[in-house]
C-alpha positions as MATLAB code, in Angstrom:
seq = 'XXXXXXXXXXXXXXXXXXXXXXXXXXXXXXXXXXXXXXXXXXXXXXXXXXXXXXXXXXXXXXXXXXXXXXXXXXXXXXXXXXXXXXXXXXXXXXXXXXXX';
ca = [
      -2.159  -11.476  -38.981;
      -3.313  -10.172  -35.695;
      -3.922   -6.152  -35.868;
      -1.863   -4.666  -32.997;
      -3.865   -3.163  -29.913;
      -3.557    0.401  -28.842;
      -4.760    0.050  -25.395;
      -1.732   -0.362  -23.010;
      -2.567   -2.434  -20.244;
      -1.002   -1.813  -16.715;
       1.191    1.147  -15.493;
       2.112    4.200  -17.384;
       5.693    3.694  -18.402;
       8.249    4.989  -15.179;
       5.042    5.100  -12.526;
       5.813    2.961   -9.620;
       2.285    2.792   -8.456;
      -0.769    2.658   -9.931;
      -2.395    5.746   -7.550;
       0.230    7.800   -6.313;
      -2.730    9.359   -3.715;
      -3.750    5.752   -2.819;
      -0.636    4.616   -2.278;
       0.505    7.470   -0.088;
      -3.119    7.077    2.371;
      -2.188    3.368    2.842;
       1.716    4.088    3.585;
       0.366    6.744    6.018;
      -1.786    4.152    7.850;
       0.561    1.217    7.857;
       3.381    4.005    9.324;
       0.935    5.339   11.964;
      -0.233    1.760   12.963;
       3.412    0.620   13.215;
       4.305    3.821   15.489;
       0.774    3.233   17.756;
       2.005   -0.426   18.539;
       5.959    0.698   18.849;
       6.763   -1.439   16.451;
      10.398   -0.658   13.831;
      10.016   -0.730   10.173;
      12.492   -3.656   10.341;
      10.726   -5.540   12.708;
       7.371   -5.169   11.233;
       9.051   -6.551    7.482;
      10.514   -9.275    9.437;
       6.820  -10.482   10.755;
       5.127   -9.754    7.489;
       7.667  -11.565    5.338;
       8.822   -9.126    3.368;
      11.219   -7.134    2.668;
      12.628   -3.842    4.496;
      13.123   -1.758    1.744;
       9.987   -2.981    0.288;
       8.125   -2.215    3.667;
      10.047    1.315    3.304;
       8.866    2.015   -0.296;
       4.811    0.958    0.937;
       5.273    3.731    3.472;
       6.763    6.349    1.553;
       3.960    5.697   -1.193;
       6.523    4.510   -3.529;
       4.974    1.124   -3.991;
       1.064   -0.615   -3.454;
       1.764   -3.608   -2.366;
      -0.379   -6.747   -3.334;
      -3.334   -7.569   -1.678;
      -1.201  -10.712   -0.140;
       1.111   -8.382    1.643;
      -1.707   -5.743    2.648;
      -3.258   -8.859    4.536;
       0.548  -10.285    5.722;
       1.322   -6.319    6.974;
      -2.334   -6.474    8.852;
      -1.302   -9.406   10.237;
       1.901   -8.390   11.074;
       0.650   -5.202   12.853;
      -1.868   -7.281   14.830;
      -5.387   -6.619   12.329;
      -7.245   -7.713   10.128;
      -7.268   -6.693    6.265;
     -10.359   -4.126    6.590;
      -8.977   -2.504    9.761;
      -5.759   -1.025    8.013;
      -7.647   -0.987    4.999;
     -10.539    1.372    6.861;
      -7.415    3.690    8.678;
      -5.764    3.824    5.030;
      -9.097    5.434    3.837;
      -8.986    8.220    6.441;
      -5.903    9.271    5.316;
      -7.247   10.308    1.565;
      -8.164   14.137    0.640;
     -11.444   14.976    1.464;
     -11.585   15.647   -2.703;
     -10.762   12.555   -3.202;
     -13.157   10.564   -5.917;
     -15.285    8.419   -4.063;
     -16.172    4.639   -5.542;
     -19.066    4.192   -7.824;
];
């Protein structure tokens, strides 16, 4: 019989996100792109094919979405992947661990 593993893969039980601080930089960006262009939550879920509470949650920092819907929400918001990607990274704390 296989000896039971005590390393816990994924999320910590009840976390929603796996970076709370991540999460809130990209929701930041993705809200302050969707604002620049004058574009409603609604509307921007609608082009990105998902849903509007979902799009509501990214925003908030509630959720990280998949790299699928990071690219689909780019999209959406009219750039690419590493643009919203780059604006989600000015949003982070100055303190805030760098890679590497």
């Amino acid at each position: 019989m296989q000896e039971a593993s005590s390393v816990r893969r994924g999320r910590p039980p009840g976390s929603k996100t796996a970076d709370p601080v991540l999460a809130g930089a990209f929701g930041a960006a993705v809200r302050a792109a969707r604002t620049r262009r004058g574009v409603a939550q609604e509307a921007l879920a609608h082009l990105a094919k998902i849903e509007r509470s979902h799009a509501g949650k990214i925003e908030r920092g509630e959720h990280m979405p998949t790299l699928a819907a990071v690219l689909k929400i780019a999209r959406a918001l009219g750039m690419s992947g590493a643009e919203l990607l780059a604006e989600a990274e000015a949003f982070l704390p100055v303190d805030y661990p760098s890679p590497g």
